[in-house]
C-alpha positions as CSV (number, residue, x, y, z in Angstrom):
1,X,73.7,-8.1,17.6
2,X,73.7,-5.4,20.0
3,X,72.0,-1.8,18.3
4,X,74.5,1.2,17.1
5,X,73.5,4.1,18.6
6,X,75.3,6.9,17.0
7,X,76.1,10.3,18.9
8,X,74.6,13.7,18.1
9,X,77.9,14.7,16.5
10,X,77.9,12.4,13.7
11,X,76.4,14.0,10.3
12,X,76.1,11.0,7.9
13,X,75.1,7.2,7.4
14,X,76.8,6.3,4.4
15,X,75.9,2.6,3.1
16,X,77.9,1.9,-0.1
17,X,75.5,-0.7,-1.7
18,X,78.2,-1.5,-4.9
19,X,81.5,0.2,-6.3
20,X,80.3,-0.6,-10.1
21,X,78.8,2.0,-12.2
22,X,77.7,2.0,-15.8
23,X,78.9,5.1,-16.0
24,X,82.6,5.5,-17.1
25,X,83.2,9.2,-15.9
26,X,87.2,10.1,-16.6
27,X,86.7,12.7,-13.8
28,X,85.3,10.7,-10.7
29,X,85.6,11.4,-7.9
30,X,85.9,7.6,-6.3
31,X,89.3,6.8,-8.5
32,X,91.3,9.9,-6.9
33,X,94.7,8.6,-6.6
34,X,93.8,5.2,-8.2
35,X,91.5,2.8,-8.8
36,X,88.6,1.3,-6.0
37,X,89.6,-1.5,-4.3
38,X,86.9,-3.9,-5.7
39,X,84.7,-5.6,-2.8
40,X,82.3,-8.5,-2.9
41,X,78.2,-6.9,-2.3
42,X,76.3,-8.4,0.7
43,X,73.7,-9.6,0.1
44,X,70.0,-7.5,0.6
45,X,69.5,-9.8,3.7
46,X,73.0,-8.8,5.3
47,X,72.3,-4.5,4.4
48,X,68.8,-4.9,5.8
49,X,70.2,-7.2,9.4
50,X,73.2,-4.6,9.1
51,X,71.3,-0.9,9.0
52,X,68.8,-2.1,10.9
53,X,70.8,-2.6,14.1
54,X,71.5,1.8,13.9
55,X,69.0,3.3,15.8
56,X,66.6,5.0,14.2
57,X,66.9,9.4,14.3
58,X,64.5,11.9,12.5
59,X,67.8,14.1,11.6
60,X,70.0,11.3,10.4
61,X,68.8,9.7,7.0
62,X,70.6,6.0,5.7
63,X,72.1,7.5,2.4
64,X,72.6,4.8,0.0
65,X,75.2,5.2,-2.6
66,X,78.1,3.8,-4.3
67,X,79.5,3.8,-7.3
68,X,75.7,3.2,-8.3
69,X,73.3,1.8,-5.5
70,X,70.8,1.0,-8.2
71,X,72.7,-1.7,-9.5
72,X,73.1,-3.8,-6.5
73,X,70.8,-6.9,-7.7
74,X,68.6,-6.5,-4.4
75,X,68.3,-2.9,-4.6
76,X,64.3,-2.7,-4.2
77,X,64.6,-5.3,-1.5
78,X,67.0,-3.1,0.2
79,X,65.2,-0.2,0.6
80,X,61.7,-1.8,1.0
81,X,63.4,-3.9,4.4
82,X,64.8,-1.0,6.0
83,X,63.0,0.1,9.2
84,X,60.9,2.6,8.1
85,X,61.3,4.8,10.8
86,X,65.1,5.6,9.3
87,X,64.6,8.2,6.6
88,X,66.4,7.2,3.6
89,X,68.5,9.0,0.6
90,X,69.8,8.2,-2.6
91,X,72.2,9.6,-4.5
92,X,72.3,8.1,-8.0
93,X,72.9,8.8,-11.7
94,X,68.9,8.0,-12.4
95,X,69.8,5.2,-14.9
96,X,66.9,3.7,-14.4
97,X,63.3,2.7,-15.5
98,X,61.3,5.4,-13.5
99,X,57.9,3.1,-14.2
100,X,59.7,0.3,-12.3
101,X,61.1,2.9,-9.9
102,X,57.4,4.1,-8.8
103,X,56.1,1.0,-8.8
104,X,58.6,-0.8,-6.4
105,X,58.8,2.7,-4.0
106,X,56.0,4.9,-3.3
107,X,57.3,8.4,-3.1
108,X,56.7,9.1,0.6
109,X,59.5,6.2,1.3
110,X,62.6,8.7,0.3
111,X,61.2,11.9,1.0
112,X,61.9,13.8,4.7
113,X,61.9,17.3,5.9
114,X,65.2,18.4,5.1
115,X,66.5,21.7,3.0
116,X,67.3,19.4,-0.2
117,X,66.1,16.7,-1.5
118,X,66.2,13.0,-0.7
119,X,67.2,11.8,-4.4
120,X,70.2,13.6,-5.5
121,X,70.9,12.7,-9.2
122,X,74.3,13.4,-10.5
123,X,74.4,14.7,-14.2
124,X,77.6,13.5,-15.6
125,X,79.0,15.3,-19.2
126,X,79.9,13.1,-21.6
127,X,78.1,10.0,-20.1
128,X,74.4,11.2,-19.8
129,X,72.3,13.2,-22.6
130,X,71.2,16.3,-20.2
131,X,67.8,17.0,-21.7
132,X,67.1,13.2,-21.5
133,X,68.3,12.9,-18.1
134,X,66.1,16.1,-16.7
135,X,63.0,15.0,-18.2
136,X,63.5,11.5,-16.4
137,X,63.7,13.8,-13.2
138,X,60.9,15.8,-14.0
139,X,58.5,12.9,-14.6
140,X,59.3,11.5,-11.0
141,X,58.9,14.9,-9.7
142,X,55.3,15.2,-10.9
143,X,54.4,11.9,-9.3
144,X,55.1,13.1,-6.0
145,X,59.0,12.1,-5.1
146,X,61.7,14.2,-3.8
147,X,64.8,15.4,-6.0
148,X,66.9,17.6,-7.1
149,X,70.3,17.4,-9.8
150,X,73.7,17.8,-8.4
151,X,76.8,18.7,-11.0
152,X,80.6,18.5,-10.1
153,X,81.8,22.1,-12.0
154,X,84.7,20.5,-13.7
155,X,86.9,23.4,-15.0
156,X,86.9,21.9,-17.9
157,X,83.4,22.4,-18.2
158,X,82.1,25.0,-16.7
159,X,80.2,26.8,-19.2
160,X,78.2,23.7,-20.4
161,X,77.3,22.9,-16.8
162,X,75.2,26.5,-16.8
163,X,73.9,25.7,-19.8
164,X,72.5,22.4,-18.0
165,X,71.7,24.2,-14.9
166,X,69.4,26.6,-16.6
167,X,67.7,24.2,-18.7
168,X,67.2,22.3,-15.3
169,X,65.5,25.5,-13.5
170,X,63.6,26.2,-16.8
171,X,62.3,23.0,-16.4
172,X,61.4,23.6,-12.5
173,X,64.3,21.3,-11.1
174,X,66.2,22.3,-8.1
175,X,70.2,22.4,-9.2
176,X,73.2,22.7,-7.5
177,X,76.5,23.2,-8.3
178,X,79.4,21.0,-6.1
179,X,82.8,21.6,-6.2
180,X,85.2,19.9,-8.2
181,X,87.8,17.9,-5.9
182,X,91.0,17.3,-6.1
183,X,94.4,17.9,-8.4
184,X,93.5,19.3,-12.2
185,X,96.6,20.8,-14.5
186,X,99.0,20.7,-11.4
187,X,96.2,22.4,-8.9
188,X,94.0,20.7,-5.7
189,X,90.9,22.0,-6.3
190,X,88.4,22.8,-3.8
191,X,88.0,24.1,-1.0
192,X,90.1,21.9,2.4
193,X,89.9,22.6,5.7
194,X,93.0,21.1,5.9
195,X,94.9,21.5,2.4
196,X,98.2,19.9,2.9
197,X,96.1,16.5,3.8
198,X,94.7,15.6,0.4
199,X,97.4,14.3,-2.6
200,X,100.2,15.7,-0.3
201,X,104.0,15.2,-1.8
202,X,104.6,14.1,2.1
203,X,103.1,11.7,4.7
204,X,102.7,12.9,8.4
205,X,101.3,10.9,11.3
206,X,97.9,12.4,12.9
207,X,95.3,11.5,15.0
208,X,91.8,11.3,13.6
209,X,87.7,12.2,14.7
210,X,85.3,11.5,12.2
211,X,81.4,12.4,11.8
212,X,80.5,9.7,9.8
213,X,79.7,6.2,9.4
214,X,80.8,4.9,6.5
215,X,80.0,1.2,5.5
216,X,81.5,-0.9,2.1
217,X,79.9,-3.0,-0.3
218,X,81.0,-6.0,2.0
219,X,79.7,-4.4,5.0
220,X,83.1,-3.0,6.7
221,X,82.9,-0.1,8.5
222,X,85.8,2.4,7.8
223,X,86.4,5.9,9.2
224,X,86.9,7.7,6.0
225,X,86.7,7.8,2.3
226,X,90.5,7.3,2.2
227,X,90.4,4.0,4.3
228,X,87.4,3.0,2.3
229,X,88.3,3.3,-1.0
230,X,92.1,1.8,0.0
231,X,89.9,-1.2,1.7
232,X,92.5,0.7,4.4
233,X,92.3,0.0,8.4
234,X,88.5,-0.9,8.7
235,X,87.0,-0.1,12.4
236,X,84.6,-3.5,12.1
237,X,82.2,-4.9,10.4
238,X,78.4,-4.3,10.4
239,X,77.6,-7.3,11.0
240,X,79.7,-7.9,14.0
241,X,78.0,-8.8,17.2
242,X,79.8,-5.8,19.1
243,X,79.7,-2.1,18.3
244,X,83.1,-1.2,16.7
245,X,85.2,0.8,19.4
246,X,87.2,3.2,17.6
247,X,83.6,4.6,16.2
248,X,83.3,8.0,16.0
249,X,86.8,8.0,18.9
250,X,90.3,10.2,18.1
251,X,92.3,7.5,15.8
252,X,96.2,7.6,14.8
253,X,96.6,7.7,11.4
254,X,99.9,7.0,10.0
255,X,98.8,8.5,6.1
256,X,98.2,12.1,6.4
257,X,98.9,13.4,2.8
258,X,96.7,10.4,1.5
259,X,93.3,12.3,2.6
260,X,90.0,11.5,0.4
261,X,89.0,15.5,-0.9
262,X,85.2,14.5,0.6
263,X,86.6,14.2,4.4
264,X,88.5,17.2,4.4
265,X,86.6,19.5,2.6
266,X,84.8,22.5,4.0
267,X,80.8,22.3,3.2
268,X,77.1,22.2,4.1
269,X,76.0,19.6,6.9
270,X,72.8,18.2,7.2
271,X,71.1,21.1,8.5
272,X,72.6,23.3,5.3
273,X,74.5,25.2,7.8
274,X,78.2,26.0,6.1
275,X,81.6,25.2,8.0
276,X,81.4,21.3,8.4
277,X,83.9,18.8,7.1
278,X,83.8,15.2,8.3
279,X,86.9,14.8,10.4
280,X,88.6,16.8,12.4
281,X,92.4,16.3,12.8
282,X,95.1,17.3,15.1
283,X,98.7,16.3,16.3
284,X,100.2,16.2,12.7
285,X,103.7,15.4,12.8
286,X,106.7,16.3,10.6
287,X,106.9,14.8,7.6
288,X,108.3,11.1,7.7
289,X,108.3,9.7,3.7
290,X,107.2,10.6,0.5
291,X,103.8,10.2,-0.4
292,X,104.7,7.6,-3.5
293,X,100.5,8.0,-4.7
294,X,101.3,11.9,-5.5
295,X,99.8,12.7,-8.4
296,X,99.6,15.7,-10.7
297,X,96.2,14.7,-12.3
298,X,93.2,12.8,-11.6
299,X,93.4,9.5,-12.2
300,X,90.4,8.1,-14.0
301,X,88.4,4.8,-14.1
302,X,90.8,3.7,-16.1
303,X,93.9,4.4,-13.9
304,X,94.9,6.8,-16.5
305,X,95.9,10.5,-16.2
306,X,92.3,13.4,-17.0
307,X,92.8,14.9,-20.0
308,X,89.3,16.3,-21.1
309,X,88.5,17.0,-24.6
């Protein structure tokens, strides 16, 4: 298979390891207008031939993620057959055994010079018990690896994520607020560089530039969250002999209105710097149809309507 060299412009490596999670969060982000499209895993083998073809940069880590990366069944493998000249991430809830955790990866494996850490562990309300959760992160901390907790501020609850946000700097833990995306009690949340693209009541045609390479849990390669979760127009696979074409290139889209909240949304890139969002669109057209996927709430895990208690 011929290597994947990736241009300067692109911002992330996104490797979707699963779409499960034990976690049951009404709020997440990944059912936004309806439920995953479920995907079969490749197996370790495949993600280690697969990310091993990108070639390797300082600046650009591998973030694996889902759903939950830890619960792909070759997990350690994964990580462990990974070039270890590509710096790695991880973004996971932490439901884990730490003990098993250090023993498999020694901290220097997912730790890089970067303004934030290389484990970013989501605290979810309602699913995790905070103080447990923060002492888990607090015990790999003082054995040398490299994170920090990451909170959506759900209007909802807002005052009980400062509560868990000062508890976390008490404890020495860096913590970071993120935005909370997408349509709550009739309102789009957050902060779009393009506002009339996410859970629009219309569909326009566009053209389409992304910054990042996004990659299922069966190894297709999409150009954004929106395709990805909708198993929507995939680019190629990673496992395809040839690099995919359309790759980081200016791409009609016929389903402007249907944008993920994560592509369009105005935030930090890699560098910290403020400004970025992952695609860049222009050309949008007049309205053509209804968007029939409109919806007033966020839909949960369960494809029903938020309604926090």
């Amino acid at each position: 298979m011929k290597p994947i060299v990736l241009s300067e412009n692109f911002n992330y490596i996104a490797a979707f390891l699963s779409f499960a999670c034990m976690l049951r969060c009404p709020y997440c982000i990944n059912h936004h207008g309806g439920d995953l499209v479920k995907k079969r895993w490749m197996s370790g083998d495949d993600w280690i031939r697969g990310l091993n073809r990108i070639v390797p940069r300082a600046d650009l880590p591998i973030t694996l993620q889902g759903g939950e990366p830890t619960v792909h069944k070759h997990f350690y493998e994964i990580i462990n057959g990974i070039d270890p000249r590509h710096p790695i991430d991880l973004l996971t809830n932490l439901e884990i055994d730490p003990d098993e955790f250090m023993r498999r990866i020694p901290p220097e494996r997912i730790k890089r010079q970067a303004p934030y850490a290389s484990i970013r562990v989501s605290y979810h309300k309602g699913q995790h018990d905070a103080l447990t959760l923060l002492k888990r992160v607090r015990y790999l901390l003082d054995h040398g690896y490299s994170l920090g907790v990451w909170v959506v501020d759900h209007p909802e609850y807002h005052d009980h994520t400062l509560q868990v946000g000062k508890m976390a700097r008490d404890m020495g833990i860096d913590f970071r607020l993120k935005e909370f995306l997408g349509p709550y009690n009739s309102h789009n949340y957050g902060t779009m560089r393009y506002p009339d693209a996410m859970n629009g009541q219309q569909l326009r045609h566009c053209d389409c530039r992304t910054s990042e390479f996004l990659i299922d849990p069966a190894g297709s390669i999409f150009r954004c969250h929106s395709d990805l979760y909708a198993n929507r127009f995939p680019i190629g696979h990673i496992l395809d002999q040839e690099v995919p074409e359309l790759l980081g290139q200016w791409v009609p889209c016929p389903v402007y209105g249907k944008c993920n909240s994560c592509d369009i949304k105005v935030k930090f890139n890699r560098f910290q710097e403020h400004g970025h969002s992952s695609v860049e669109i222009r050309n949008i057209s007049a309205p053509y149809a209804p968007n029939k996927e409109h919806v007033e709430e966020v839909v949960n895990t369960y494809g029903k309507q938020d309604k926090p208690s």
